[in-house]
C-alpha positions as CSV (number, residue, x, y, z in Angstrom):
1,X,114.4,91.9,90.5
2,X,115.3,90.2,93.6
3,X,119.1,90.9,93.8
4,X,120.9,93.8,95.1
5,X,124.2,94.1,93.4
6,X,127.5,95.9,94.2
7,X,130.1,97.5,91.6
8,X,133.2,98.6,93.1
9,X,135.4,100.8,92.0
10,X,137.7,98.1,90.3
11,X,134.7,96.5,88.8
12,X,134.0,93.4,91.4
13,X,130.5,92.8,91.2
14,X,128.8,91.2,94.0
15,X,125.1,90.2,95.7
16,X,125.1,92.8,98.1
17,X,121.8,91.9,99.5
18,X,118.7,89.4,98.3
19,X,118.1,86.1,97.2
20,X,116.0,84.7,94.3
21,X,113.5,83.8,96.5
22,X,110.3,86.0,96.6
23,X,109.7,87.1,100.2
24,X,109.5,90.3,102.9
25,X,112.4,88.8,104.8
26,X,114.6,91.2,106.9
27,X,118.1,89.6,107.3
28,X,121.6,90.5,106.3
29,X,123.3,90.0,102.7
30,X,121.8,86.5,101.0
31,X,119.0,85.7,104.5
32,X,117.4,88.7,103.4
33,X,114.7,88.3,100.2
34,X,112.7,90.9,98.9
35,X,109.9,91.1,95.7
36,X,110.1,93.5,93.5
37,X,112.1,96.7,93.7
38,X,111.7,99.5,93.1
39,X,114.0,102.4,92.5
40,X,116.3,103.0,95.4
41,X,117.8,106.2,97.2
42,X,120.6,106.7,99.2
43,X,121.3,108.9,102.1
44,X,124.1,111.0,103.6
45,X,124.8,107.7,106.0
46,X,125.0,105.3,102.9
47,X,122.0,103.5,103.9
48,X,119.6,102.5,100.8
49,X,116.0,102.7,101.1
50,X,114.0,100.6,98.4
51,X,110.4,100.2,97.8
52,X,109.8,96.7,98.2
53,X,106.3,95.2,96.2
54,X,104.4,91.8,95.5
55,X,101.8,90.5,93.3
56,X,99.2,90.9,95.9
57,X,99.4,94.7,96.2
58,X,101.3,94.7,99.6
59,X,103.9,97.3,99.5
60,X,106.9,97.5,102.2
61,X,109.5,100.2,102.7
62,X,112.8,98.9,102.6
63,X,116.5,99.7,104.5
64,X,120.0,98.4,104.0
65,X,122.6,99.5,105.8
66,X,126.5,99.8,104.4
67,X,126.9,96.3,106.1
68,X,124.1,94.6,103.9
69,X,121.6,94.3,107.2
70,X,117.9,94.4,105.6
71,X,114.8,95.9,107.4
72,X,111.3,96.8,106.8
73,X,110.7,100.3,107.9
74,X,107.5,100.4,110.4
75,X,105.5,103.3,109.3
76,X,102.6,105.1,110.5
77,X,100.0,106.4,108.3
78,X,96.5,108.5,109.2
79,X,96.5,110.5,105.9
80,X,93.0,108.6,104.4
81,X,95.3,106.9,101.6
82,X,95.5,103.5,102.6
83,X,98.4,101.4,101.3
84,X,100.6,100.0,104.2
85,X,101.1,104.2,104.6
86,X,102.6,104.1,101.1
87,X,100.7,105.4,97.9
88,X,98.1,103.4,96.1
89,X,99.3,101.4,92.9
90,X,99.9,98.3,91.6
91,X,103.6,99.3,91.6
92,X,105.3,101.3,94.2
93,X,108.1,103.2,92.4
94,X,110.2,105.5,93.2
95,X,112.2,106.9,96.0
96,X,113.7,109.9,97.3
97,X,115.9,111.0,100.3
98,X,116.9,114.3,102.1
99,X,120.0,115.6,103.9
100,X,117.4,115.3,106.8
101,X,116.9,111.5,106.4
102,X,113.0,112.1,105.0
103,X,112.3,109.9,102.5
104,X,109.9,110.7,100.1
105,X,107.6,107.9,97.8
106,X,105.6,107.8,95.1
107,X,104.0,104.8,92.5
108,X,103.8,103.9,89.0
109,X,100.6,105.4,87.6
110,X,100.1,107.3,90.6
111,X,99.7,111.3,91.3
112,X,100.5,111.1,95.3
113,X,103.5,111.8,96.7
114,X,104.4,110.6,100.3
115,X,106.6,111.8,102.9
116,X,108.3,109.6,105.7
117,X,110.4,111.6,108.5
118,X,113.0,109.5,110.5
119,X,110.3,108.4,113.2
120,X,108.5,106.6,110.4
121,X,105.3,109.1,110.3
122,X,103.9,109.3,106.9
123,X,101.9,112.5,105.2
124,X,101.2,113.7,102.5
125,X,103.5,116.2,100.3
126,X,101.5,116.8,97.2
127,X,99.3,115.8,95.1
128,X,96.8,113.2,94.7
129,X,94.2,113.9,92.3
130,X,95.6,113.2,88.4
131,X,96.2,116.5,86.5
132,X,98.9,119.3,85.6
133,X,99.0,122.0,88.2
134,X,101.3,123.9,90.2
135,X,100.2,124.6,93.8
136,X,100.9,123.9,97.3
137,X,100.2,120.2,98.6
138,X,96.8,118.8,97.9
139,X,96.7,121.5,95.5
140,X,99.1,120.4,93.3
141,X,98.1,117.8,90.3
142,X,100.3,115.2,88.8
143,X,100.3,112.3,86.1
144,X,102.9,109.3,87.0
145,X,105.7,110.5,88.4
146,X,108.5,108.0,87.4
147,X,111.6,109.7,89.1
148,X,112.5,111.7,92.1
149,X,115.8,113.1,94.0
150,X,116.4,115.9,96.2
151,X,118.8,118.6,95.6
152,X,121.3,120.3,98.9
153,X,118.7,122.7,99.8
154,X,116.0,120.2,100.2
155,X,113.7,120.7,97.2
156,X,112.7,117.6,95.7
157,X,112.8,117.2,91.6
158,X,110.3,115.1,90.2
159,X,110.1,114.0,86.9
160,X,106.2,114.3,85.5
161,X,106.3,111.6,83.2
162,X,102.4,111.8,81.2
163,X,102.8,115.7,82.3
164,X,106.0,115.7,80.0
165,X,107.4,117.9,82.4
166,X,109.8,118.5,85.4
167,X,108.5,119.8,88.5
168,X,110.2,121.3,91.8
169,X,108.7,120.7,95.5
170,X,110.3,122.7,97.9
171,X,110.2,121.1,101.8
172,X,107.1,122.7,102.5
173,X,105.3,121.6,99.8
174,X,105.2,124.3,96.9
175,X,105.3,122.8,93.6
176,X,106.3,124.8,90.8
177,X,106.6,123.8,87.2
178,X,110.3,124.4,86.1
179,X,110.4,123.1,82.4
180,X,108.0,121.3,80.3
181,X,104.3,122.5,79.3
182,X,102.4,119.2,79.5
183,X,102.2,118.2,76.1
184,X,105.3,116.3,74.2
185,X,107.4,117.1,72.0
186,X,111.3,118.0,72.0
187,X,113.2,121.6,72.4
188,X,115.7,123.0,74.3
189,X,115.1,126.1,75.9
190,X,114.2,127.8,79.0
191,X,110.9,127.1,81.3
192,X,107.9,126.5,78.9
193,X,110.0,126.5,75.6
194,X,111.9,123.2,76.7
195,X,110.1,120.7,75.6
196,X,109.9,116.5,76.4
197,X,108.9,113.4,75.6
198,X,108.1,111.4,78.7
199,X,111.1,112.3,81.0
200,X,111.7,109.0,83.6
201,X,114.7,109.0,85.8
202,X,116.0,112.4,87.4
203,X,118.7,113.2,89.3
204,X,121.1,116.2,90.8
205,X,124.3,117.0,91.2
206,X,126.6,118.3,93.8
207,X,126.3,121.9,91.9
208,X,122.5,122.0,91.5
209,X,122.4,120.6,87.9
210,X,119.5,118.5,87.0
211,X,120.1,115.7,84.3
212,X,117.0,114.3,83.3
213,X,116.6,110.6,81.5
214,X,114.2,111.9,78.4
215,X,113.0,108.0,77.5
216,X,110.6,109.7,74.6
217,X,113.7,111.2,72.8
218,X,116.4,108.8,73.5
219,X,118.3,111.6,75.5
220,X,119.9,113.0,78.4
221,X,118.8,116.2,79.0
222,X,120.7,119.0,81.3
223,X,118.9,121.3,83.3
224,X,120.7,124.2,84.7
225,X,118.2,126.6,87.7
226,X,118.9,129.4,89.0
């Protein structure tokens, strides 16, 4: 997955950015070339941010403007995980952005997830040790987190893939379990009677609503939090 594609609203589908050549090259539109991507975020400006991976286990942090102008985000990282500041994993993942610009990390098989402010200083959110627990930071356990996005207030959503669960980060770091109970399965309800089946790709929209890409169960689920 090399290619960056664009769909307007008429259809017209076009390389936006990328080539099919494997490379960390910053550019604009087709002179840029990137690995592997991961799943991209966008923020309040438009830009995307991408994380950008090779076979070798180098991991980059991509942007690209609204004009197709690629760049590799210089970050700096003293939090004692070592990965180009990103988590460790043979696959870095996902991606998430606030109204603030932060952008938020995490990786395939991983239980760490990163923060990056606009000056490109990385720490940690939460996390880091594999588990299922709700806690503040470090505290806080997770089990491959496959999907993230942030709501208007901040709070990032994060789907808790092995957990079977959705979890909620607020911007200082709380995590809270909102649905799921760690074990799979499949029921609607509320909080720890909802049950699923190793939820992947989250999202929110404008009204708070939380729809939730249940791969286990072949569904869509809706999550309404009050």
């Amino acid at each position: 997955m090399r290619l960056i594609r664009k769909i307007s609203s008429s259809t017209v589908n076009v390389v936006f950015a990328g080539s099919l050549s494997e490379d960390y090259l910053d550019g604009t539109g087709t002179n840029a070339a990137f690995n592997w991507i991961g799943n991209m975020a966008i923020d309040k400006q438009d830009n995307i941010f991408l994380p950008d991976y090779d076979n070798k286990n180098n991991f980059r942090l991509r942007k690209i403007t609204p004009n197709g102008v690629v760049s590799t985000l210089n970050l700096q990282d003293n939090t004692g995980y070592n990965s180009n500041g990103l988590p460790n994993s043979k696959a870095l993942y996902s991606t998430a952005v606030d109204a603030s610009g932060n952008i938020y990390v995490t990786a395939n098989n991983n239980s760490l997830i990163k923060k990056v402010d606009p000056t490109g200083n990385v720490t940690v959110l939460a996390g880091g040790i594999f588990g299922f627990k709700d806690g503040k930071g470090t505290d806080a356990r997770f089990n491959n987190i496959l999907g993230m996005t942030c709501d208007a207030t901040g709070n990032l959503w994060v789907s808790d893939c092995n957990n079977h669960a959705i979890r909620k980060i607020t911007p200082d770091g709380t995590v809270t379990t909102i649905a799921g109970v760690g074990t799979k399965g499949f029921a609607d309800g509320e909080g720890s009677k909802a049950f699923f089946n190793y939820p992947y790709g989250i999202t929110v929209d404008n009204n708070g609503v939380v729809f939730v890409m249940d791969t286990g169960n072949n569904r869509v689920r809706k999550l309404e939090y009050k």
